[in-house]
C-alpha angles and dihedrals in degrees: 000000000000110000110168119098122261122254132231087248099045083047088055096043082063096046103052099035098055116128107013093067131056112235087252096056082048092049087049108049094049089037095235122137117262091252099053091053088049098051087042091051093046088051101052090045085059085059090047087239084121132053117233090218106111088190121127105250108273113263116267119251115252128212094249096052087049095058101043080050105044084041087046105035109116095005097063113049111254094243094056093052082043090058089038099058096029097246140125118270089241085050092064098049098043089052095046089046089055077045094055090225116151135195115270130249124357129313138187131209115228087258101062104040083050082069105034092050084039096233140102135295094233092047081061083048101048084044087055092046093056088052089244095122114044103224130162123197125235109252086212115074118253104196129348086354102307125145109216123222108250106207111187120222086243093056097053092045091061085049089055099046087043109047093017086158090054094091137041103247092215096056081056104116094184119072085208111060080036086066094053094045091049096045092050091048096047088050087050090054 
């Protein structure tokens, strides 16, 4: 049974290597006993100075991986970056949020474009479901654990041009999105 006090350096040691090294590894390499790392560690857990977490660090971005993800970011849904560079899908947006990237271009929450197009929220939804409006959903809650539709300006462009007779122009609220509706239907005339 170990009975001599721990030193600064051996309580350091602990600290900055959990969790990327076992309790025996750690046991080993201060040539301490198993049981005497784990009661240190637990100690020093009690105090905060160690996280509870036993994962493995997480791996370090590469420069590779930044760049496929700072080109990619907002063009290229955030699960499928997320399956490309082998990540989770929180670890993408929380990467690209430290990065300050944004998404390009504008987008719009189911909420807002029901306004500016002057009709329900459920009509945007129906028009989702059909696979007529290209929408993604956040993968962080908005409100009480929803995840709210994220329809890019882009998207709703291409629904415009291609069902132009789908919505009443003059229910339109945004000059915008009136502009595009007006233009398709005069080339179709």
């Amino acid at each position: 049974m170990d009975s001599k006090a721990y030193s600064k350096e051996e309580t350091d040691f602990i600290i900055k290597t959990w969790p990327r090294l076992s309790i025996e590894e750690m046991a080993k390499e201060l040539n301490r006993t198993v049981r005497s790392v784990a009661c240190k560690r637990s100690l020093l857990l009690r105090l905060g100075l160690v996280c509870r977490s036993t994962k493995k660090t997480s791996r370090e971005w590469s420069d590779k991986d930044l760049q496929i993800l700072s080109d990619n970011y907002g063009l290229e849904s955030i699960k499928s970056l997320a399956k490309r560079l082998k990540r989770s899908q929180p670890a993408i947006s929380v990467k690209a949020s430290r990065l300050g990237l944004t998404v390009t271009g504008q987008y719009y929450s189911l909420e807002i474009l029901s306004r500016e197009l002057g009709v329900s929220r459920d009509f945007i939804k129906r028009r989702i479901s059909r696979g007529w409006l290209k929408a993604s959903r956040s993968i962080l809650p908005f409100r009480y654990g929803k995840y709210p539709y994220i329809i890019m300006e882009d998207s709703i462009i291409e629904y415009l041009n291609t069902y132009p007779d789908d919505l009443d122009i003059r229910s339109i609220t945004s000059r915008f999105f009136s502009n595009i509706v007006r233009e398709v239907k005069r080339s179709i005339v």
